[in-house]
Phi, psi and omega in degrees: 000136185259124180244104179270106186325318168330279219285028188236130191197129194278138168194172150290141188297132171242168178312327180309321184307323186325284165353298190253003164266024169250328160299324171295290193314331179303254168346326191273315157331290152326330172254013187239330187295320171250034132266027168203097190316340210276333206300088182272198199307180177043213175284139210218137166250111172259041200169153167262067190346309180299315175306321205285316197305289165298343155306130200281336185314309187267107166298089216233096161266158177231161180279160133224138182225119170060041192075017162227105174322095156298330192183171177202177185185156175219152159246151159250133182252119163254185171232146193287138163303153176320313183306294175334142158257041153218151169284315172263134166228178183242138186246125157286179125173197199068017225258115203191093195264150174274143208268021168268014168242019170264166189061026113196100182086351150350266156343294201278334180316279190352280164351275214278359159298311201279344168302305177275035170255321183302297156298012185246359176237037172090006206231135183257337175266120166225137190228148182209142178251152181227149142346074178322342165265341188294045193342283188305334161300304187296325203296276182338274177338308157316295150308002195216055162078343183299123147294131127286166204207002132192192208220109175295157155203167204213196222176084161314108179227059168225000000 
């Protein structure tokens, strides 16, 4: 599909949106289950979509391309573990395009809105977690500045 960026325009999530950003959420679950045996069945909420729209902590953007939600993605301002050396950082996550609008450029617009939402509040650390198995997710990420920099890992002993 050819997406000509006029028709593209980054905002904030408003309640109307909910519907399909509970549907994205869904999708983003499916896609993720098989890298993670622990997930379980049926519909899974990680997060409470409605709460983010009015948290000031929280940014909740949507992709909209020609009045139809494509994607969505939130920064969060968190506190930093004691150790760190900042207190605060911005946590990505939701992060997410529909896929007949991935591979272009999409993602990094969605990003680099939530990076300067993130910098407008002082804040320079931004962190998000992927799959380890998720190639293609890291490959992005990796492109748009991301390290990694560690590896969860877990152990089935029963």
């Amino acid at each position: 599909m050819d997406v000509n960026i006029k028709d593209i325009a980054i905002r904030c999530a408003t309640t109307a949106d909910l519907p399909q950003l509970a549907e994205f959420l869904q999708f983003l679950v499916a896609a993720e289950r098989p890298f993670d045996p622990t997930l379980k069945e049926g519909k899974i909420f990680y997060y409470n979509i409605e709460e983010f729209i009015p948290d000031e902590k929280t940014e909740l953007l949507v992709i909209d391309y020609n009045n139809q939600i494509i994607g969505c993605g939130y920064a969060q301002i968190r506190a930093a573990k004691p150790y760190q050396n900042h207190e605060l950082f911005g946590y990505l996550g939701f992060m997410y395009v529909s896929p007949e609008f991935r591979g272009k450029g999409l993602n990094n617009l969605l990003l680099d809105d939530l990076k300067k939402w993130v910098l407008s509040h002082g804040i320079t650390e931004v962190r998000l977690e992927v799959y380890s198995e998720n190639e293609a997710a890291i490959r992005a990420y990796e492109k748009a500045g991301f390290k990694q920099i560690l590896t969860t890992m877990r152990c089935d002993i029963s």
